[in-house]
C-alpha positions as a LaTeX table, in Angstrom:
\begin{tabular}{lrrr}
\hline
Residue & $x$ (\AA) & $y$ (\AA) & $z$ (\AA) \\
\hline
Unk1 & $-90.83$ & $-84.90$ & $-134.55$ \\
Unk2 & $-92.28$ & $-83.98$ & $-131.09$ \\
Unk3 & $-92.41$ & $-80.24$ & $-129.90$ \\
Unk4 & $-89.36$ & $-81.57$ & $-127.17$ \\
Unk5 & $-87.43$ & $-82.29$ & $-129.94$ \\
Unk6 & $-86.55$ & $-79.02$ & $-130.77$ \\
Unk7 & $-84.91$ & $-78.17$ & $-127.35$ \\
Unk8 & $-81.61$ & $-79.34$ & $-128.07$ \\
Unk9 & $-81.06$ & $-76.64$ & $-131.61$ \\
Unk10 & $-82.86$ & $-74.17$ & $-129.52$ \\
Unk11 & $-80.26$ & $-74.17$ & $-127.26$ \\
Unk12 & $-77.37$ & $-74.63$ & $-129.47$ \\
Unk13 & $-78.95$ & $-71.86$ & $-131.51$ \\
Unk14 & $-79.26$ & $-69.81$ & $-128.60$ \\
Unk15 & $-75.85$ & $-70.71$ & $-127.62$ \\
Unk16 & $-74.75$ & $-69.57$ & $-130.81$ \\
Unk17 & $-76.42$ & $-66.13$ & $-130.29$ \\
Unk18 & $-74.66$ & $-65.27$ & $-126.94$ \\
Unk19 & $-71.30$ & $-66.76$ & $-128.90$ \\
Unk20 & $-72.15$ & $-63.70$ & $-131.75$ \\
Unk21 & $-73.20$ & $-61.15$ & $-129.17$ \\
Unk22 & $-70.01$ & $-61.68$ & $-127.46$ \\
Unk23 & $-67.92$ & $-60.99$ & $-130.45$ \\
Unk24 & $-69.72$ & $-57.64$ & $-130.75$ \\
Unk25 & $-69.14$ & $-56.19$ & $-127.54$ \\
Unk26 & $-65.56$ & $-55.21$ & $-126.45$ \\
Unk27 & $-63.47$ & $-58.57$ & $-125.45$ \\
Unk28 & $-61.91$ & $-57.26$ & $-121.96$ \\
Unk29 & $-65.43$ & $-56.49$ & $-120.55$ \\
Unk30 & $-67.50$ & $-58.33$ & $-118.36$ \\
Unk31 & $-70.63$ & $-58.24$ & $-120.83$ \\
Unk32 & $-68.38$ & $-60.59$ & $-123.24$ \\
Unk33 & $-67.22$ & $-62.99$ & $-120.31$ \\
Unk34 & $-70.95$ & $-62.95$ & $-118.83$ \\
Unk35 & $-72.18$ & $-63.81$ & $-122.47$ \\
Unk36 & $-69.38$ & $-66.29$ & $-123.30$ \\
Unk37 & $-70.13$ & $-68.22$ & $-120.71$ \\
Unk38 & $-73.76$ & $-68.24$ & $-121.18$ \\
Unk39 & $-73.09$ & $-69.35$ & $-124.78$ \\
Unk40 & $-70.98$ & $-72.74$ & $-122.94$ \\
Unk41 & $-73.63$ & $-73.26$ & $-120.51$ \\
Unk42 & $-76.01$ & $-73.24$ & $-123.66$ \\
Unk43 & $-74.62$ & $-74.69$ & $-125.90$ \\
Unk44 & $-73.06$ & $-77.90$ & $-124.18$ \\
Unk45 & $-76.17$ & $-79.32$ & $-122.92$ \\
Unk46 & $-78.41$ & $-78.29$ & $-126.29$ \\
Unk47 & $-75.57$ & $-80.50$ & $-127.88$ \\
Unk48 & $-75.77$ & $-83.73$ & $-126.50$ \\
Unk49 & $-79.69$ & $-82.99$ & $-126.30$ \\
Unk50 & $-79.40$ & $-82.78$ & $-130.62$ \\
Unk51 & $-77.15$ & $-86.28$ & $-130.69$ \\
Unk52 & $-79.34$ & $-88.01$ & $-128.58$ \\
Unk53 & $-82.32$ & $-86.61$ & $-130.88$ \\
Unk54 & $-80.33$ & $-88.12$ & $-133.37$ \\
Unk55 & $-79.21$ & $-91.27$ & $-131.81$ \\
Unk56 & $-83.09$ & $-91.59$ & $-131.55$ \\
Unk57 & $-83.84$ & $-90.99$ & $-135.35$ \\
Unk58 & $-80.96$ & $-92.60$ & $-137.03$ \\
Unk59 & $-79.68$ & $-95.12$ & $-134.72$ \\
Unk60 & $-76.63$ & $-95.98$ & $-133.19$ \\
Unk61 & $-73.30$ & $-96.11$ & $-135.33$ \\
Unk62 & $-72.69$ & $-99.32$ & $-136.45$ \\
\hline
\end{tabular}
């Protein structure tokens, strides 16, 4: 796997992260709207990164 491989999971993992931080702050504040919405601007692109990663490995469905 090349090192540019890894950007899609980064990004769904980092996603992820802003997804859990969110859920620990209070959910009426802006910290957990700012974060939320960092987590969908993450996490969106790092997934269709990953399927074309794995598109690339595995092939297209037959």
């Amino acid at each position: 796997m090349r090192r540019r491989d890894y950007l899609g999971p980064a990004l769904c993992g980092l996603g992820a992260a802003c997804m859990l931080a969110a859920l620990a702050v209070e959910f009426d504040s802006t910290a957990a709207r700012i974060l939320m919405a960092a987590a969908a601007i993450l996490f969106v692109p790092g997934a269709y990164v990953t399927l074309a990663l794995v598109r690339r490995l595995a092939g297209p469905p037959r």
